[in-house]
N, C-alpha and C positions, 0 to 999 in steps of 0.2 A: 504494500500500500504506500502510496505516495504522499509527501506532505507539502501545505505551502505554508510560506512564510506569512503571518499574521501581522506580527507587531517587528520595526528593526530599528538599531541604533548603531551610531559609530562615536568614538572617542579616541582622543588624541594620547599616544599613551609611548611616548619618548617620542621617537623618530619617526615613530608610524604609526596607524588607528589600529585601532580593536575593536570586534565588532562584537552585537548580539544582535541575536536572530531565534523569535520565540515560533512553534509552532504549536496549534495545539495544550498540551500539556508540558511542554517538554520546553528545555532551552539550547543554543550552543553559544558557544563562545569561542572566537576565533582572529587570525591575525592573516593578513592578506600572505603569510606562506601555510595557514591549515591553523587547525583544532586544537584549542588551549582546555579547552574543558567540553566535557559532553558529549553527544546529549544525552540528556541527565531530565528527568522531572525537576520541574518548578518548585513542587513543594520540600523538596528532597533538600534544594538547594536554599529555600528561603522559608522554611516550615511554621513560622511566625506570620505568612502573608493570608489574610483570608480566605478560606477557599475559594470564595469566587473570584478571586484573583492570582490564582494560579492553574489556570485553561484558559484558552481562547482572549488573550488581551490582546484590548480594540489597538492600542499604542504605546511605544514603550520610549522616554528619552533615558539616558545616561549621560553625568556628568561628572568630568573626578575634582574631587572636592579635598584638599589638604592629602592630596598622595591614595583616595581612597574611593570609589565608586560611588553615589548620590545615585538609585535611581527614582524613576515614576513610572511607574503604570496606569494607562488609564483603561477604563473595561465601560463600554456605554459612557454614564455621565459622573462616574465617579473615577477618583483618582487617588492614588496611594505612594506615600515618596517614603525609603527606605536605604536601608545600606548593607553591607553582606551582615553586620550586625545586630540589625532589627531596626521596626519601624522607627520613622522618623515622623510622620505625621501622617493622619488619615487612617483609614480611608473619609473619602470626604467628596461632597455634588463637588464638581469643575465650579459650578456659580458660585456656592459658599468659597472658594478661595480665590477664587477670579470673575467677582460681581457684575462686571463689564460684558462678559458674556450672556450674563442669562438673556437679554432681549434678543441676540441674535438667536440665540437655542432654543428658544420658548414660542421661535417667529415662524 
């Protein structure tokens, strides 16, 4: 069975990017010569993230933050920002943290 790619990110990570690429349930993580981690289950990897946010995310960005990953997920209209350590904030509506939105998402 074949997968595609749901939710993707890149980051800048010394000389070169690093990516991730969620499919499904599953994650990989990769560097433009191959596979640094995975694929590996979501929850296996972040067991702390709700489960509805570890299948099928709508979007993912990735940010390194003081030498160490920042991400977000967002799944429908909520969104959840975390680090390989545990939640950072959320889960949370996109409107409650970014108010500016709701008229265009409610339109």
């Amino acid at each position: 069975m074949s997968k595609n790619i749901q939710a993707f990110s890149a980051v800048q990570d010394g000389d070169g990017w690093k990516y991730l690429a969620l499919a499904a349930d599953e994650y990989v993580i990769y560097h433009d010569s191959g596979i640094e981690e995975g694929p590996a289950e979501i929850g296996r990897k972040w067991p702390f993230l709700p489960d509805r946010f570890q299948d099928s995310i709508d979007a993912a960005s990735v940010v390194s933050e003081y030498g160490e990953w920042k991400y977000t997920f967002i799944k429908g209209n909520e969104a959840v920002f975390f680090k390989d350590s545990g939640l950072v904030e959320g889960p949370e509506q996109v409107t409650d943290k970014w108010s500016f939105l709701k008229d265009w998402l409610e339109s």
